[in-house]
Structures are given as structure tokens and as C-alpha cells.
N, C-alpha and C positions, 0 to 999 in steps of 0.2 A: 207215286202219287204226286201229283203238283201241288205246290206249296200254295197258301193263301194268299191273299191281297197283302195282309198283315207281314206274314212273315217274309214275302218281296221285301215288301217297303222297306222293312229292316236289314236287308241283306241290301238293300242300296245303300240304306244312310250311312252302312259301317262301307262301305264304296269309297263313298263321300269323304268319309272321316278320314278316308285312308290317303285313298288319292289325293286328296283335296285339300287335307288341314281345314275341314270345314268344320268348327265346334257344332256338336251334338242337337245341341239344343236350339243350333240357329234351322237347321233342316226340319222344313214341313213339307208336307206332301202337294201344298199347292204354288212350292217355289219354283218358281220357274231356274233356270240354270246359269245362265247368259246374265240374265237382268236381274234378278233377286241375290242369287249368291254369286255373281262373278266370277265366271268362269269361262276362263279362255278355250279357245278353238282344241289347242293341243292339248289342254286337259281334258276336252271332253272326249279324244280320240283314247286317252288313258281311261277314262271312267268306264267309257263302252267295252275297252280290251276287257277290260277287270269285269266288266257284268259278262262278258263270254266268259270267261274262265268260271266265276262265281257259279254261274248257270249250264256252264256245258252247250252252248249254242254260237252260234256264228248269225251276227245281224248283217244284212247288208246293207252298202252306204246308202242302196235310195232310202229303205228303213231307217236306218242314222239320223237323215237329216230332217227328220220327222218328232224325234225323242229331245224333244225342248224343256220338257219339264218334267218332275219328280214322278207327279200322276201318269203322266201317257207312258212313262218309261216304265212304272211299276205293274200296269196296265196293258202294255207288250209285252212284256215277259211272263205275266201271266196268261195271256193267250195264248202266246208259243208256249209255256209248259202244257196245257191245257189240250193243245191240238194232237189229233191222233196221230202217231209216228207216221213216215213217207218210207213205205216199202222200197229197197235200191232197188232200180234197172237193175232187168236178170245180164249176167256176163256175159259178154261173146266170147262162143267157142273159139278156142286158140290153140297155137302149139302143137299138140300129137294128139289131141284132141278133135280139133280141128280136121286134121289127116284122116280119124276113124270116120267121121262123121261123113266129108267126102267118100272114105270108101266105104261105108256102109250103104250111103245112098245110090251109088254108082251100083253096087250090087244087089238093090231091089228094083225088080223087072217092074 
């Protein structure tokens, strides 16, 4: 079940706290990242690794450079928990696999 908006935002700040050395109390949800708590390029490449792992998800960079602040990144992660799984592409047959299936269809007339 996906977690709340609430308990996002909490599994970021402690993010924050970690990555960051950012004090507790200075993290609100409408700081933005760059400009309000100052935070360089490579830490934000750290804070995203840490919200995959936190989260179990892989963002990609167009996504990345989109997560400026607290909200829209508490707010992305909640929609991707949110969103219905993506069933994988079925596997191509391979191997001796592959071999039966050729001969099995070679030998329907």
C-alpha cells in the first residue's frame, strides 16, 4: 500500500537530515532546494540516489531535473508509489527453447 503525502515528506526530511546535515527544523515542505536550503548539484544527485533506495524506484534524469523542491518531490513519489505496477515484456523464447518451438512449428502442417 503507498504511503501518505505525510509519511513521504518524512522519509525525505530524514533524506535531507542525512544527506544534507540539513537541521530538522529548518526543512519545510515549501523549501525549495537550490535556493532555500542550498544545495549543490552533487548533493542533489546524492539525495535522489538515497530517495531510490528509501523508495525502491529508479527516477529518471528527465524526471530529476524537474524535483526542485520539497513538494513536487514529495508529490512524485507519491504518484509513482500510487501508480499501478508495469507488467515486464513477456521473454523471447531462447536457447532449447527456442529449438522446440521451431520444431514444433515446422511440424504443424
Amino acid at each position: 500500500m503507498p504511503s501518505s503525502r505525510a509519511e513521504i515528506y518524512e522519509q525525505v526530511a530524514n533524506i535531507l537530515v542525512k544527506t544534507c546535515g540539513i537541521p530538522r527544523e529548518e526543512i519545510d515542505i515549501d523549501k525549495t532546494l537550490q535556493g532555500d536550503l542550498a544545495i549543490d548539484s552533487l548533493s542533489m544527485v546524492e539525495i535522489l540516489a538515497a530517495a531510490e533506495d528509501e523508495f525502491e524506484i529508479r527516477i529518471p534524469d528527465e524526471d530529476a531535473k524537474d524535483l526542485t523542491d520539497i513538494r513536487t518531490i514529495v508529490d512524485y513519489l507519491h504518484r509513482i508509489q500510487s501508480a499501478p505496477p508495469v507488467a515486464a515484456p513477456p521473454s523471447p523464447v531462447t536457447g532449447e527453447d527456442a529449438h522446440d518451438e521451431r520444431v514444433n512449428h515446422a511440424a504443424t502442417p
